[in-house]
Jmol script that loads the backbone (N, CA, C; Angstrom):
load data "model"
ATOM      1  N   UNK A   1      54.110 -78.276  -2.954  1.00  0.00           N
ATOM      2  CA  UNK A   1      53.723 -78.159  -4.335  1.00  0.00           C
ATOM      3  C   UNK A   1      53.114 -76.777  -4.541  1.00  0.00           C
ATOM      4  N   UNK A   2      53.885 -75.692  -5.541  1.00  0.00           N
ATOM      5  CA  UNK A   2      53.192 -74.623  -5.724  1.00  0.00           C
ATOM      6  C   UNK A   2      52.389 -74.823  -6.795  1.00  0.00           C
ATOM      7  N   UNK A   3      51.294 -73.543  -7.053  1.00  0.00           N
ATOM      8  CA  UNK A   3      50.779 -73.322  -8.525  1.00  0.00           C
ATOM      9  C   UNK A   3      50.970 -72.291  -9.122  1.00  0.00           C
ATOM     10  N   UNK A   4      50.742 -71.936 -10.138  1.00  0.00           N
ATOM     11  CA  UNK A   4      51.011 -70.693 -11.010  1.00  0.00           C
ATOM     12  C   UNK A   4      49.703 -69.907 -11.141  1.00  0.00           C
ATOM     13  N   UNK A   5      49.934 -69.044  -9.772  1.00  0.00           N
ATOM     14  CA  UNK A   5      48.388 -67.881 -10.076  1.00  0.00           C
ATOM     15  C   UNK A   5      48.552 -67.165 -10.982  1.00  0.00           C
ATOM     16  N   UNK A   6      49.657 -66.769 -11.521  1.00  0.00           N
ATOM     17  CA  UNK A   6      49.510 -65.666 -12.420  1.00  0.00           C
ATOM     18  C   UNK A   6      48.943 -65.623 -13.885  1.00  0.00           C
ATOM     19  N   UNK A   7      48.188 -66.468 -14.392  1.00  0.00           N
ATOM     20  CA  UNK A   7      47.815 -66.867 -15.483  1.00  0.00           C
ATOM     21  C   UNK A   7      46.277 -65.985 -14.913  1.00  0.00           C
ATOM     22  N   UNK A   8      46.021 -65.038 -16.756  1.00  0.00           N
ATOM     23  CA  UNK A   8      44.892 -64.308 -16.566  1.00  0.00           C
ATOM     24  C   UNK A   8      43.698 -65.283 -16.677  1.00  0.00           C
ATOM     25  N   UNK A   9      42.601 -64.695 -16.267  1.00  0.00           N
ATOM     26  CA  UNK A   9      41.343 -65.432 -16.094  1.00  0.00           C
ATOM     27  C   UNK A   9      40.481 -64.563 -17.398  1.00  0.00           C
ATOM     28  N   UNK A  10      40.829 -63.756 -18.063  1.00  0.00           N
ATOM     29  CA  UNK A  10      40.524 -62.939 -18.966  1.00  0.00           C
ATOM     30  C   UNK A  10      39.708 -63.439 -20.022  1.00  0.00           C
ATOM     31  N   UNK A  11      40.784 -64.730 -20.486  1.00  0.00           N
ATOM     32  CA  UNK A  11      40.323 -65.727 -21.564  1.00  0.00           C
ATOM     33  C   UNK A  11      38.931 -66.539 -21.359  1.00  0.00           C
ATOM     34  N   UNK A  12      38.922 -66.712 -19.446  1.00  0.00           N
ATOM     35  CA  UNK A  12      37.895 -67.909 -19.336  1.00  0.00           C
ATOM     36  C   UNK A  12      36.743 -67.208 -19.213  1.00  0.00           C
ATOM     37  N   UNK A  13      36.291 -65.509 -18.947  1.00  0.00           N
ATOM     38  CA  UNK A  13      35.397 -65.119 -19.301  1.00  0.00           C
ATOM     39  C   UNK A  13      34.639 -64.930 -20.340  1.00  0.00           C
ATOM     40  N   UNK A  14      35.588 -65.020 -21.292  1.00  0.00           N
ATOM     41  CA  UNK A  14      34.920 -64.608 -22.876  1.00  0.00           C
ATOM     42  C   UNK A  14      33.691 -65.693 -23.439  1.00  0.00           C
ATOM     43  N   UNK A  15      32.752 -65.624 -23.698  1.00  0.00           N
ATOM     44  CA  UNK A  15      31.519 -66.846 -24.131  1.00  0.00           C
ATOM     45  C   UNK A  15      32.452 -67.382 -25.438  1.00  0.00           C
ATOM     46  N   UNK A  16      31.556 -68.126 -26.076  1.00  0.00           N
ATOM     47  CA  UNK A  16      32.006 -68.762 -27.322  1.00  0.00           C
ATOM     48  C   UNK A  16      31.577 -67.839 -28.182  1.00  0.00           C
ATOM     49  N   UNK A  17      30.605 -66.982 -28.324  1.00  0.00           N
ATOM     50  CA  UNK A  17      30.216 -65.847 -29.134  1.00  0.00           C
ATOM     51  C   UNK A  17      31.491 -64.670 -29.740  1.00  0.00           C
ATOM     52  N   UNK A  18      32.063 -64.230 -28.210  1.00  0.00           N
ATOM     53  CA  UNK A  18      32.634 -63.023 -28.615  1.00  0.00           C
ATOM     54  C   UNK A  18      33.984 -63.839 -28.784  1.00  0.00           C
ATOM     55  N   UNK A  19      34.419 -65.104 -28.321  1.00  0.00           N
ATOM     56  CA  UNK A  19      35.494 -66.055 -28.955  1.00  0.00           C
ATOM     57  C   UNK A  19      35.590 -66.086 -30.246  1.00  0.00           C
ATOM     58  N   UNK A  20      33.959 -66.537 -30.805  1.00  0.00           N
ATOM     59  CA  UNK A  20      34.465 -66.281 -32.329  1.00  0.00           C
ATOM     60  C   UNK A  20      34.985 -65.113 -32.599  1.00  0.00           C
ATOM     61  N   UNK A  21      34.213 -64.114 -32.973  1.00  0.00           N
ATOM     62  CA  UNK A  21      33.990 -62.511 -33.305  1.00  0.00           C
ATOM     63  C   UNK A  21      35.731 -61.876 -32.995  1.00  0.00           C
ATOM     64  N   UNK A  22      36.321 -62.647 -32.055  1.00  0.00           N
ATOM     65  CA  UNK A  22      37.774 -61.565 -32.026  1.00  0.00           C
ATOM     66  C   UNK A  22      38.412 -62.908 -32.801  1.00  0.00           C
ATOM     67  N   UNK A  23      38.321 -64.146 -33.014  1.00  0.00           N
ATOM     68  CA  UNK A  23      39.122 -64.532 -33.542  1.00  0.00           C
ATOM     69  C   UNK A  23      38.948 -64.207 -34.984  1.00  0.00           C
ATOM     70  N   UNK A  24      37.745 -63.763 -35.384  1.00  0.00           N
ATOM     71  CA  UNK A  24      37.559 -63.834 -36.775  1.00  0.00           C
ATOM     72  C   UNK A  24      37.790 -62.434 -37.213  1.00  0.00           C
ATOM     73  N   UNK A  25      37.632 -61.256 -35.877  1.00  0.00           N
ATOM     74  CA  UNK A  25      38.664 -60.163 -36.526  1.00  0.00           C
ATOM     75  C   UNK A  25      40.422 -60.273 -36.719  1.00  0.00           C
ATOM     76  N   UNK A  26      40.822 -60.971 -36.016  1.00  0.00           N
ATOM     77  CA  UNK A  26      42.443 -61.903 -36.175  1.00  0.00           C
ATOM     78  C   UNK A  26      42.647 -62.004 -37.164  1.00  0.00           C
ATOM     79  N   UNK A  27      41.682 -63.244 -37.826  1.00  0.00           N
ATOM     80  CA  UNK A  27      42.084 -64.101 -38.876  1.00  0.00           C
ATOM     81  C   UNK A  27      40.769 -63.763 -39.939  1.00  0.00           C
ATOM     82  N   UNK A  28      40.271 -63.418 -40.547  1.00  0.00           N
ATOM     83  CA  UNK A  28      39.029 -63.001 -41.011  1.00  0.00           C
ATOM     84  C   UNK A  28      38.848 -64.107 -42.256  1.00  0.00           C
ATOM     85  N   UNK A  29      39.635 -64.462 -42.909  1.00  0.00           N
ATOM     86  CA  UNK A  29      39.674 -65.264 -44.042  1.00  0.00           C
ATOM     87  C   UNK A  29      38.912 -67.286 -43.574  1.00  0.00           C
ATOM     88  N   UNK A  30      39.737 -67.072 -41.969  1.00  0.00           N
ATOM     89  CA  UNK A  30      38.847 -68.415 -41.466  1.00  0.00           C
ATOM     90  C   UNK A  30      37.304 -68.580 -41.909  1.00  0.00           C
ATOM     91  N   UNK A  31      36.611 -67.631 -40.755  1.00  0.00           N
ATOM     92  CA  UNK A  31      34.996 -67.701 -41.120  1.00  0.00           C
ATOM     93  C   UNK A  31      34.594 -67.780 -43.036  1.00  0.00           C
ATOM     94  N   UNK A  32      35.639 -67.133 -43.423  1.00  0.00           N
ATOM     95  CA  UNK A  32      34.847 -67.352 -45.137  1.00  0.00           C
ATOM     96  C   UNK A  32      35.148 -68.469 -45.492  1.00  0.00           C
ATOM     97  N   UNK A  33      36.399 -69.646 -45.776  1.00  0.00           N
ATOM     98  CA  UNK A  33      37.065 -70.925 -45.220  1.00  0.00           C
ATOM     99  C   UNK A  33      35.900 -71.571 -44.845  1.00  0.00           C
ATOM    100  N   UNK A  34      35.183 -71.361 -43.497  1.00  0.00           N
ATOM    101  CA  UNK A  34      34.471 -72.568 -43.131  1.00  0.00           C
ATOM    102  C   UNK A  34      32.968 -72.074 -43.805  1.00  0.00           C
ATOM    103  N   UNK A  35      32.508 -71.031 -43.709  1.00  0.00           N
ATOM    104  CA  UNK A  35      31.300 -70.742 -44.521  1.00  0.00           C
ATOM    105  C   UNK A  35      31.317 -71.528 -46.125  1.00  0.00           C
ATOM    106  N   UNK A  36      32.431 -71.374 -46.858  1.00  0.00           N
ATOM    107  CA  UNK A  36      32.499 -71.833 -48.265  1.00  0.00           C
ATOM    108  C   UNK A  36      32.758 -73.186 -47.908  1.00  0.00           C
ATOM    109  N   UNK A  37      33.171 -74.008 -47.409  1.00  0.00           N
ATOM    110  CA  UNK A  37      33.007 -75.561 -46.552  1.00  0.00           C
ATOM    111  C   UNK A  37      31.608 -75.721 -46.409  1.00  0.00           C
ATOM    112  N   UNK A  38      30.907 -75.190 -45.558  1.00  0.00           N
ATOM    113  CA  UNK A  38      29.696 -75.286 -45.243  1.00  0.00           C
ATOM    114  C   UNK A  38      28.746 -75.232 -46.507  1.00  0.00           C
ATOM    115  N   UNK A  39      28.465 -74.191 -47.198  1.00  0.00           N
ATOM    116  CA  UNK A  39      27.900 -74.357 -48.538  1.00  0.00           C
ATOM    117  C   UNK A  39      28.401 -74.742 -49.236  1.00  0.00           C
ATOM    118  N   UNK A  40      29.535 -75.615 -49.853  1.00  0.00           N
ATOM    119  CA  UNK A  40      29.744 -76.779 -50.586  1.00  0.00           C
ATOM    120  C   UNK A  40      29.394 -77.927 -50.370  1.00  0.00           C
ATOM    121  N   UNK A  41      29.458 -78.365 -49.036  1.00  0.00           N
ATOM    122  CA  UNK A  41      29.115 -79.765 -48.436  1.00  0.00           C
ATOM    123  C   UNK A  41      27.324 -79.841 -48.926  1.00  0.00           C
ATOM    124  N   UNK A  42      26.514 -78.158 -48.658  1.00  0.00           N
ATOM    125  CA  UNK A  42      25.076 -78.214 -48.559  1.00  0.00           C
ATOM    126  C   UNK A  42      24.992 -78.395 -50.049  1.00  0.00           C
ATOM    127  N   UNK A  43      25.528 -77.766 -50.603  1.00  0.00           N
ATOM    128  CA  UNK A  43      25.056 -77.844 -52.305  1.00  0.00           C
ATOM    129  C   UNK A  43      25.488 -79.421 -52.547  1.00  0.00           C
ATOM    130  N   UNK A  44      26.391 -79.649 -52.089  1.00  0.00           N
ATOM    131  CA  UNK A  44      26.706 -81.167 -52.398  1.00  0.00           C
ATOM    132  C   UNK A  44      25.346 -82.180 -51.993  1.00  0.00           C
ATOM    133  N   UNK A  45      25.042 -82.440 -50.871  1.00  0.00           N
ATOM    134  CA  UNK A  45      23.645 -82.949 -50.219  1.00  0.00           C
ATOM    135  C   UNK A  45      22.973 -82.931 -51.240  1.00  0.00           C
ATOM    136  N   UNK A  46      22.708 -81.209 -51.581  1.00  0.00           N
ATOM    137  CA  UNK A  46      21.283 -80.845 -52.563  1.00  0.00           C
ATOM    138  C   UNK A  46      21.526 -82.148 -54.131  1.00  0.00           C
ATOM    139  N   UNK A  47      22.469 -81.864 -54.249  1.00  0.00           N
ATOM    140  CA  UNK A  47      22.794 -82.437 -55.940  1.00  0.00           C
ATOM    141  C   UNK A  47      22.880 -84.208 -55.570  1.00  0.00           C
ATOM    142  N   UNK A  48      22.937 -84.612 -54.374  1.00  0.00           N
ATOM    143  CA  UNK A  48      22.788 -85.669 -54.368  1.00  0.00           C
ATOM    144  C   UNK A  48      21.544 -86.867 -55.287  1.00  0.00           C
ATOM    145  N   UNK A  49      20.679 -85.998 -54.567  1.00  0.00           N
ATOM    146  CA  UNK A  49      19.405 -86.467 -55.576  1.00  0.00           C
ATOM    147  C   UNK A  49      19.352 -86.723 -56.764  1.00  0.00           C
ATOM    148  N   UNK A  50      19.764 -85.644 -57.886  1.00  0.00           N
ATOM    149  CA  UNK A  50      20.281 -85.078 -59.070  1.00  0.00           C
ATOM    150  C   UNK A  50      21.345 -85.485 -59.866  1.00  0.00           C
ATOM    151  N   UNK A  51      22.302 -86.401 -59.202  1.00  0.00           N
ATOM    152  CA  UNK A  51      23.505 -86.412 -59.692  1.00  0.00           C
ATOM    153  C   UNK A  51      23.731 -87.103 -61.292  1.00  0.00           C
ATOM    154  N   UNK A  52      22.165 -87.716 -61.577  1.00  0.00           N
ATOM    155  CA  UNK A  52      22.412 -88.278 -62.786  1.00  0.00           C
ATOM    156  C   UNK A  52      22.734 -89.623 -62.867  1.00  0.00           C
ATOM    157  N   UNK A  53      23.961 -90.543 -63.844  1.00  0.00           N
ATOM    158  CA  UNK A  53      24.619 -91.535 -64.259  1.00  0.00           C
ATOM    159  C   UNK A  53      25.898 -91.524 -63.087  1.00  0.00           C
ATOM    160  N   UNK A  54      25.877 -90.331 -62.183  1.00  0.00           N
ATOM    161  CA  UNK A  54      27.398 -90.286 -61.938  1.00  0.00           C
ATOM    162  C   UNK A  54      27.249 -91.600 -60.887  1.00  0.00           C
ATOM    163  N   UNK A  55      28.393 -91.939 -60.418  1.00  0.00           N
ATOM    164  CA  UNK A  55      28.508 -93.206 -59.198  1.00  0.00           C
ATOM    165  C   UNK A  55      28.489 -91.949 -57.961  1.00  0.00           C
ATOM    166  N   UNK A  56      28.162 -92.831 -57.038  1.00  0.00           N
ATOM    167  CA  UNK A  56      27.907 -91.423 -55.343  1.00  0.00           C
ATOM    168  C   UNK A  56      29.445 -91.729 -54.954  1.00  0.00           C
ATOM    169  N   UNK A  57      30.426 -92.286 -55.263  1.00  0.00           N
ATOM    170  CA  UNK A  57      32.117 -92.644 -54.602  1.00  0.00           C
ATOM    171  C   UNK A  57      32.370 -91.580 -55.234  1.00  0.00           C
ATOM    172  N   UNK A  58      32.113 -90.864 -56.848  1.00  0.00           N
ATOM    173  CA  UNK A  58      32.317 -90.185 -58.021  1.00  0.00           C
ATOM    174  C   UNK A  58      31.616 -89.086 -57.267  1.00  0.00           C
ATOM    175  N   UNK A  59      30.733 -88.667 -57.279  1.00  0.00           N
ATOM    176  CA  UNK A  59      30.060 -87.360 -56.459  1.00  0.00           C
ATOM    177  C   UNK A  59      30.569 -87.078 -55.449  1.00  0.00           C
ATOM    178  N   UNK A  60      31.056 -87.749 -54.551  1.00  0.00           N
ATOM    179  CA  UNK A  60      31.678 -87.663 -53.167  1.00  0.00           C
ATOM    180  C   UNK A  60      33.347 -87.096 -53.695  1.00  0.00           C
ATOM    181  N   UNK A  61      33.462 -87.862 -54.128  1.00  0.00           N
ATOM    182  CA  UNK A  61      35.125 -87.560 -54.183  1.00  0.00           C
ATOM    183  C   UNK A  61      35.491 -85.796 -54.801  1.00  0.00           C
ATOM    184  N   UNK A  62      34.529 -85.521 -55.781  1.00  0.00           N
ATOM    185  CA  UNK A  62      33.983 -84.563 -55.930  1.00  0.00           C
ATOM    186  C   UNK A  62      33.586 -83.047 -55.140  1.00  0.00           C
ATOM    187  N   UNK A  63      33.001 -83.264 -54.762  1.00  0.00           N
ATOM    188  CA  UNK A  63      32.601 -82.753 -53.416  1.00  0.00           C
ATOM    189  C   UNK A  63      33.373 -82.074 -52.677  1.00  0.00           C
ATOM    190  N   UNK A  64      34.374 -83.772 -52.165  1.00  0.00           N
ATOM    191  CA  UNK A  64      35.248 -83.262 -51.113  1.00  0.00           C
ATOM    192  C   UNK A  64      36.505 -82.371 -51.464  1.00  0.00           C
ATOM    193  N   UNK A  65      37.098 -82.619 -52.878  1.00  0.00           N
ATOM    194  CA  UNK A  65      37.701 -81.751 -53.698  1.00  0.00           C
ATOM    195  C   UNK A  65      37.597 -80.369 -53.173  1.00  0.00           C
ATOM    196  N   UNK A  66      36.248 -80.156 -54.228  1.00  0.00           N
ATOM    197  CA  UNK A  66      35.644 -78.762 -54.311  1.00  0.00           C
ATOM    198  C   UNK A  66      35.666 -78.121 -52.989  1.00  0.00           C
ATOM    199  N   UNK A  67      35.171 -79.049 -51.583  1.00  0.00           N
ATOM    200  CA  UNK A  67      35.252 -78.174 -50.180  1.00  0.00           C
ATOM    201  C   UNK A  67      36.739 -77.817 -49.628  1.00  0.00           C
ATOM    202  N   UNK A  68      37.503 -78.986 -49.910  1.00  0.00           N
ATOM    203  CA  UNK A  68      38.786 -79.108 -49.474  1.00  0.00           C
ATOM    204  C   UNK A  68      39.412 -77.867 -49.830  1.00  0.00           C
ATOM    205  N   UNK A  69      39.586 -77.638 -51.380  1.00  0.00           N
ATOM    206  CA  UNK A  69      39.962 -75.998 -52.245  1.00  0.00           C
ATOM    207  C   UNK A  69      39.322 -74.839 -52.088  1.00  0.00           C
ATOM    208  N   UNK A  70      38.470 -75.088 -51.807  1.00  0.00           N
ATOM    209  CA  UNK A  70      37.715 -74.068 -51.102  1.00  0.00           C
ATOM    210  C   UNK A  70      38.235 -73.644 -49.928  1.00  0.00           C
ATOM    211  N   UNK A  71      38.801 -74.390 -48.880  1.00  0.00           N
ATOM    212  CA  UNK A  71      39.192 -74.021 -47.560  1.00  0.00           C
ATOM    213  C   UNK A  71      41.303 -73.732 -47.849  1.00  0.00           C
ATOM    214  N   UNK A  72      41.613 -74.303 -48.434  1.00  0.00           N
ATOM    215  CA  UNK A  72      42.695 -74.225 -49.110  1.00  0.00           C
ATOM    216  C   UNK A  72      42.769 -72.809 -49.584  1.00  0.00           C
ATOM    217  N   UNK A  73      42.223 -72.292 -51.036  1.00  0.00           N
ATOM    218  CA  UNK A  73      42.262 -71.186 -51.039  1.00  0.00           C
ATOM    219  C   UNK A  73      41.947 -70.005 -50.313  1.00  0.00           C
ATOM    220  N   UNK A  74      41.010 -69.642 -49.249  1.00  0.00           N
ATOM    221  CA  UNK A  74      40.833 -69.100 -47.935  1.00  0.00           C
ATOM    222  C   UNK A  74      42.455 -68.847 -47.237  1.00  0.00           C
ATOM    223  N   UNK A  75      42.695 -69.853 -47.130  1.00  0.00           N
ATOM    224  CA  UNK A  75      43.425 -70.092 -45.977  1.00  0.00           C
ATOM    225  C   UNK A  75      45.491 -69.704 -46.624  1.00  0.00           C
ATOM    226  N   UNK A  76      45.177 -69.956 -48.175  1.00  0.00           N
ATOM    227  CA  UNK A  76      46.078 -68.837 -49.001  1.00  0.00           C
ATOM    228  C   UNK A  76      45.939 -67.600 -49.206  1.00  0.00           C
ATOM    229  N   UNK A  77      44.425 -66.942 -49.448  1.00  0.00           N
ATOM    230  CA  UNK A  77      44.510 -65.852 -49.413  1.00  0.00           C
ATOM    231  C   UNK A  77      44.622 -65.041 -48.114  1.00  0.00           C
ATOM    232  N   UNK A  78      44.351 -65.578 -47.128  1.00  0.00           N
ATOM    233  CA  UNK A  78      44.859 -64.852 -45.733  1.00  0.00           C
ATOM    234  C   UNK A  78      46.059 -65.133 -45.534  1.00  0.00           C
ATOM    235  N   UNK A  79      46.808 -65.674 -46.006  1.00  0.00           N
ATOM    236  CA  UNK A  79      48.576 -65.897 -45.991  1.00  0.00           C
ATOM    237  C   UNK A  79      49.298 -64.315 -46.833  1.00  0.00           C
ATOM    238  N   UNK A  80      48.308 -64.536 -47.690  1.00  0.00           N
ATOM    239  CA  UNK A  80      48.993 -63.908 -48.817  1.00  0.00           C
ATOM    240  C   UNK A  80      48.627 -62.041 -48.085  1.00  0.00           C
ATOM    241  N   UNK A  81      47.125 -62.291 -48.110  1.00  0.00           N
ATOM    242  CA  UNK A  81      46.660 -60.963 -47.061  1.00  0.00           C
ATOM    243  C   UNK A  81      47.688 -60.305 -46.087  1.00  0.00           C
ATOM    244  N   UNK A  82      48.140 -61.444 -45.340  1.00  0.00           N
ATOM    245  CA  UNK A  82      48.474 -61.000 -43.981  1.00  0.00           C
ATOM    246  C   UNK A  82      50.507 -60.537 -44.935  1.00  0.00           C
ATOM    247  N   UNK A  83      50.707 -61.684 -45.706  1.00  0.00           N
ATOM    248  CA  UNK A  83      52.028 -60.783 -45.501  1.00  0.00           C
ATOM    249  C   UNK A  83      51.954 -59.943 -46.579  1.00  0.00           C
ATOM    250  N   UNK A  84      51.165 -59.024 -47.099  1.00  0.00           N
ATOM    251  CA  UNK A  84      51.078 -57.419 -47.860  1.00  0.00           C
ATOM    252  C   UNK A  84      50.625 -56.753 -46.984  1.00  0.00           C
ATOM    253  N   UNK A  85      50.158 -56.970 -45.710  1.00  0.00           N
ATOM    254  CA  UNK A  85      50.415 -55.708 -44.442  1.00  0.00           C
ATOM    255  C   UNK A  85      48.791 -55.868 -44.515  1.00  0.00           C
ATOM    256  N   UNK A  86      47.794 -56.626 -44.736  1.00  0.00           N
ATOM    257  CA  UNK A  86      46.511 -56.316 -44.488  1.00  0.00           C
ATOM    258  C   UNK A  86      46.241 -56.090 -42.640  1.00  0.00           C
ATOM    259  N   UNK A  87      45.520 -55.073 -42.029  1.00  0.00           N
ATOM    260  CA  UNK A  87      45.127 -54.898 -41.565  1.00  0.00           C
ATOM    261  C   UNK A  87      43.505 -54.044 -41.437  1.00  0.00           C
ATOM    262  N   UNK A  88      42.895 -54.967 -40.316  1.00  0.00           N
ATOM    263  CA  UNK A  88      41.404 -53.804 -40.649  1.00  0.00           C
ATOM    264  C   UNK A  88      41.616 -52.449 -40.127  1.00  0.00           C
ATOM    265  N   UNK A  89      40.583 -51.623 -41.253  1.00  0.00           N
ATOM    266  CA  UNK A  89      40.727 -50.255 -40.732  1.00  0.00           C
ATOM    267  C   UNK A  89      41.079 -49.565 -41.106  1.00  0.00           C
ATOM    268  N   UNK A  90      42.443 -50.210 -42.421  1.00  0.00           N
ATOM    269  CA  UNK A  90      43.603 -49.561 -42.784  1.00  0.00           C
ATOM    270  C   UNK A  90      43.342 -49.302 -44.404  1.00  0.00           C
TER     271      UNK A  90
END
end "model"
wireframe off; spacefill off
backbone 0.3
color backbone group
C-alpha cells in the first residue's frame, strides 16, 4: 500500500487567522456577506423587545429575509465584481 507524499504541507501551516485574511483577499465581498448577516441577526435581537403588535413568527420571518438578501446581494456583487475584471491594486 503506497501514499501520496507529494501533497504540500503549506496549507496545514497557515493558523485560522491568516486563513481568513487570504481568503478574504480572494473573495473580499464574503467577509462583508457575513458581517451584514451578523448585524442584521444583532439588530434583529435588539428590536426584539420593541417589536410592537407584530407576532415574533412575523419578526422572525422578517429578519431572516432581510439577512438572507443581505448575504445574497454580497455574494452578487462579487459575481458581478469578479466578472468586470475586479482585481485589488488595480
Amino acid at each position: 500500500m503506497s501514499t501520496n507524499t507529494d501533497v504540500s504541507l503549506s496549507s496545514y501551516d497557515e493558523d485560522q487567522g491568516s486563513k481568513f485574511i487570504r481568503k478574504a483577499k480572494e473573495a473580499p465581498f464574503v467577509p462583508i456577506g457575513m458581517a451584514g448577516f451578523a448585524a442584521i441577526v444583532a439588530y434583529g435581537l435588539y428590536k426584539l423587545k420593541n417589536r410592537g403588535n407584530t407576532k415574533m413568527s412575523i419578526h422572525l420571518i422578517h429578519m431572516c429575509v432581510a439577512a438572507q438578501g443581505f448575504v445574497v446581494g454580497a455574494m452578487t456583487l462579487g459575481m458581478v465584481s469578479e466578472d468586470f475584471g475586479y482585481q485589488e491594486g488595480s
